[in-house]
C-alpha positions as CSV (number, residue, x, y, z in Angstrom):
1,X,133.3,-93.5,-105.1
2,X,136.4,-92.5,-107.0
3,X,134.8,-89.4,-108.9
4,X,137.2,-90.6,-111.8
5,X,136.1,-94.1,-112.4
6,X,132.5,-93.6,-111.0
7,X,130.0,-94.3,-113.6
8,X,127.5,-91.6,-115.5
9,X,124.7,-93.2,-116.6
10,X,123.7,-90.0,-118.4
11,X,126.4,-90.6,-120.9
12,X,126.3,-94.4,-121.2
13,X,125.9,-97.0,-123.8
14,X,126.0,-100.4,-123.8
15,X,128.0,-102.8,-125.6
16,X,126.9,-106.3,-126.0
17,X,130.0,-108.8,-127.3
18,X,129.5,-111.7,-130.0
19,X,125.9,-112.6,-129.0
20,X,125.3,-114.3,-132.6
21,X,123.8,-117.6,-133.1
22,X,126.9,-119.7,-133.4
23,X,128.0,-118.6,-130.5
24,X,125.0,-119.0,-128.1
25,X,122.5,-121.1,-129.3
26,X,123.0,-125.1,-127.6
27,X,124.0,-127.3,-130.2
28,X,126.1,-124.8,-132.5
29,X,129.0,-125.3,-134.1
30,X,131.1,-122.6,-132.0
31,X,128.6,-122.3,-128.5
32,X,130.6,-121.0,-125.8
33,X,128.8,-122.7,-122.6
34,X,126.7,-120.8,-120.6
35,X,126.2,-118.3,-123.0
36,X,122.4,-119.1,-123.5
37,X,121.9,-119.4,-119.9
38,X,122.5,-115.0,-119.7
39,X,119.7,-114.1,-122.1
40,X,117.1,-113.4,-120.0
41,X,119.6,-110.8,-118.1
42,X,120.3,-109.4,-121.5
43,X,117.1,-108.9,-122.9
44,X,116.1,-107.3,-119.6
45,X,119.0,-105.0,-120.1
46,X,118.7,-104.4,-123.9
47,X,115.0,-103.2,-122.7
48,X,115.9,-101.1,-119.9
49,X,118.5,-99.2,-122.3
50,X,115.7,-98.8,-124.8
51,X,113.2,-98.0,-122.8
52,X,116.0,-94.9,-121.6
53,X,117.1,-94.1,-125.0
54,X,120.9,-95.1,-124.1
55,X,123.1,-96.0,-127.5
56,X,123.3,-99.3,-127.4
57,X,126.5,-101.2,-130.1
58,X,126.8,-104.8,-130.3
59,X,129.8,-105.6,-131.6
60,X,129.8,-108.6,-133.6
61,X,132.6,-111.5,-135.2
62,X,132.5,-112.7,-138.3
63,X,135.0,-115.2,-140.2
64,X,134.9,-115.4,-144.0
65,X,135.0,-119.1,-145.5
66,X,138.4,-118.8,-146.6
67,X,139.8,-118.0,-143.3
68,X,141.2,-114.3,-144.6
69,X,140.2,-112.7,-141.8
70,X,140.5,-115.3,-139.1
71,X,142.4,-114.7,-136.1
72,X,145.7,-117.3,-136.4
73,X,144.3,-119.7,-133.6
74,X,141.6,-120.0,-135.9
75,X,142.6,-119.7,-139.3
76,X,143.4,-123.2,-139.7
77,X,140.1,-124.4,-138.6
78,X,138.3,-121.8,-141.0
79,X,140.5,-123.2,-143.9
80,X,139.6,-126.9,-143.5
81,X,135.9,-126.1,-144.3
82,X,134.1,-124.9,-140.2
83,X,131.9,-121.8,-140.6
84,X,131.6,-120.2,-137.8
85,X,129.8,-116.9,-137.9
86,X,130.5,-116.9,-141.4
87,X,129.0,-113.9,-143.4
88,X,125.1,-115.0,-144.8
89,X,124.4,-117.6,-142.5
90,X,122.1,-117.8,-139.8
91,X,125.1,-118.6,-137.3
92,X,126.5,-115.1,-137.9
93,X,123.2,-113.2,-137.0
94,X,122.7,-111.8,-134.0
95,X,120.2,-114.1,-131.6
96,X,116.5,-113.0,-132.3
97,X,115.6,-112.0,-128.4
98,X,117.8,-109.5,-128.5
99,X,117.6,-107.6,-132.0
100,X,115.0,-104.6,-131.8
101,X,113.4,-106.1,-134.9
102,X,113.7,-107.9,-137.7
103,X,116.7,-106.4,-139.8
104,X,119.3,-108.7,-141.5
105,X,122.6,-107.5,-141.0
106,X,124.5,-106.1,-143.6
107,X,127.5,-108.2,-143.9
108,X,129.3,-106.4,-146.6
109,X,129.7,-103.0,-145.2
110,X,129.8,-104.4,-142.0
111,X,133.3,-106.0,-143.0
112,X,134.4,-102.5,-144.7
113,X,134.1,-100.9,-141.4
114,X,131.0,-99.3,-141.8
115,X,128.7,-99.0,-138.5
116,X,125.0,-100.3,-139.2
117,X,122.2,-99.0,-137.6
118,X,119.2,-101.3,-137.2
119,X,117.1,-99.4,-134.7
120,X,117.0,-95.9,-133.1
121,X,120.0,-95.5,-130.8
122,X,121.0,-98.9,-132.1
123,X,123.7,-99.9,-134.1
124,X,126.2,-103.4,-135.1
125,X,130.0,-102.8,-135.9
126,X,131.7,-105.9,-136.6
127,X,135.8,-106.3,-135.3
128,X,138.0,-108.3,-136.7
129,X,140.0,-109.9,-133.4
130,X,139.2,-109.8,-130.1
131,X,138.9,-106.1,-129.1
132,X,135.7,-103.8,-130.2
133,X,138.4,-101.0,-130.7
134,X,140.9,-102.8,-132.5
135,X,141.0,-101.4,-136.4
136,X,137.2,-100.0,-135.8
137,X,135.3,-97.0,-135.7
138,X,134.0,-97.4,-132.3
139,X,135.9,-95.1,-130.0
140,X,135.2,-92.1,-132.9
141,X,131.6,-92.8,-133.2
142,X,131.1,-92.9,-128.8
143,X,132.9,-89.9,-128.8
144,X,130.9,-88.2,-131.2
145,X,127.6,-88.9,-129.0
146,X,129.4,-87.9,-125.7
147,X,129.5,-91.4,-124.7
148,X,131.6,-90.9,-121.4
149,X,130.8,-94.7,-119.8
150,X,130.4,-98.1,-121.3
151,X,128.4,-100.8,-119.5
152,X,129.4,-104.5,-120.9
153,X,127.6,-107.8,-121.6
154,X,128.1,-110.7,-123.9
155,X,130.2,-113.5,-124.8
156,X,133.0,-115.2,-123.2
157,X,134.7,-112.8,-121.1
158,X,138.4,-114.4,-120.8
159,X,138.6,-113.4,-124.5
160,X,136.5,-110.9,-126.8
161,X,134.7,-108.4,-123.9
162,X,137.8,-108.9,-121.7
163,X,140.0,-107.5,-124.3
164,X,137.5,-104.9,-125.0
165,X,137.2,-103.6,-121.8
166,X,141.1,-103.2,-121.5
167,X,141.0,-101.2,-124.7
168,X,138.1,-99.1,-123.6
169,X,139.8,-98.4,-120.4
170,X,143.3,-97.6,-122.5
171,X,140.8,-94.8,-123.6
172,X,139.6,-93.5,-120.6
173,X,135.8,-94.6,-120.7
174,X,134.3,-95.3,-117.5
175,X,133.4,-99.1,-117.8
176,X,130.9,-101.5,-116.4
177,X,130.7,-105.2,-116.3
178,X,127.1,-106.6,-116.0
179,X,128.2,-109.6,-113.5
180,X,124.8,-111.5,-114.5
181,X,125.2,-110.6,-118.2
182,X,128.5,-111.8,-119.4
183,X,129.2,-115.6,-120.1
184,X,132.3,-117.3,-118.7
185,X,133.2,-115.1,-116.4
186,X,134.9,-116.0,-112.8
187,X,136.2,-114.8,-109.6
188,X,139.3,-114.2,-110.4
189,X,138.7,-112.2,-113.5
190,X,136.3,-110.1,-111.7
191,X,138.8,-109.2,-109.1
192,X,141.0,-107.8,-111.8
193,X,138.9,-106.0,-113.1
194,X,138.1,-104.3,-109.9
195,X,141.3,-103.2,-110.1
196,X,141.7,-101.5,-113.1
197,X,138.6,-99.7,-112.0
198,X,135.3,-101.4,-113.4
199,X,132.3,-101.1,-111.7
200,X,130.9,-104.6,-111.3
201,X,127.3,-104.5,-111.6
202,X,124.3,-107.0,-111.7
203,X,121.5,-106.8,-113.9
204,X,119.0,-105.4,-111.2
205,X,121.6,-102.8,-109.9
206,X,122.2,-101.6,-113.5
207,X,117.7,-101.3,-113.6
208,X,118.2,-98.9,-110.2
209,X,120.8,-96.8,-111.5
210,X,118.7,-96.3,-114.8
211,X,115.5,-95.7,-113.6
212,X,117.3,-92.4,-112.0
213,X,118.7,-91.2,-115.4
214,X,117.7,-87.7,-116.2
């Protein structure tokens, strides 16, 4: 494999897009289809990385009531009164299989950029549009732990990890996409990503290739 784009699992962390409540759960008031169905692959990922000590960010969205912050598409639907993933509300936490325990975030400093760890090697950073780097914190705080590779799962692909995974490869990460793990996804997006150089991985192959970390 292309010694530039290959992978090291030494130096990995994974990210996990936008897996709150309103966006996963059936019945809420923003679910992206599907989304519930990957859970079982994330959980089995989230434990793998714990179990191996990686870093592990999720990267959350969050729209205040007033629509301030809202991405234009959205704004308008904010204003007229939806909440989704609105600050203080259930829909805006992360979904309880996958948090390491039972910590609430902290939406306040969350939304003044601040990165909030809720577990050992864990943390939540919260962006503002689609991309995890876009006006955050993340590409200084990876680099500060030598993160060299970033292994993706999450929510809706075609916008919020697709876009991060652009950015991340603007920055020269090595990047994986967890094929098993990531909700909306399809052939076609897959084969471009293979061709900016993601490794496209399933939730058992990303188990092999951990259970060999040093």
């Amino acid at each position: 494999m292309d010694k530039y784009i290959e992978p090291d699992f030494n130096y990995a962390a994974l990210i996990t897009i936008d897996m709150q409540n309103d966006f996963v759960l059936p019945g809420a008031v923003s679910q992206v289809p599907g989304t519930d169905k990957i859970l079982p692959n994330m959980t089995k990922l989230l434990r793998l990385a714990r179990d191996k000590s990686l870093t592990i960010v999720h990267v959350i969205r969050l729209y205040s009531a007033d629509g301030s912050d809202a991405d234009l598409c959205r704004r308008n639907i904010i204003e007229s009164g939806r909440k989704i993933a609105c600050p203080e509300t259930h829909g805006a936490e992360i979904v309880s299989v996958l948090k390491p325990n039972s910590t609430f975030l902290d939406y306040a400093n969350l939304q003044k950029g601040y990165i909030q760890e809720i577990s050992k090697n864990e943390w939540v950073i919260y962006k503002s549009r689609w991309g995890a780097f876009y006006k955050t914190n993340l590409e200084k705080f990876l680099s500060n732990r030598r993160i060299t590779t970033l292994i993706f799962s999450g929510c809706n692909f075609p916008n919020c990890p697709r876009t991060s995974i652009y950015e991340a490869s603007e920055r020269d990460f090595k990047i994986v996409l967890v094929m098993d793990a990531i909700s909306q996804i399809y052939p076609k997006g897959l084969e471009e990503m293979n061709g900016i150089g993601v490794s496209l991985l399933t939730t058992d192959q990303i188990e092999k290739q951990l259970i060999n970390k040093k």
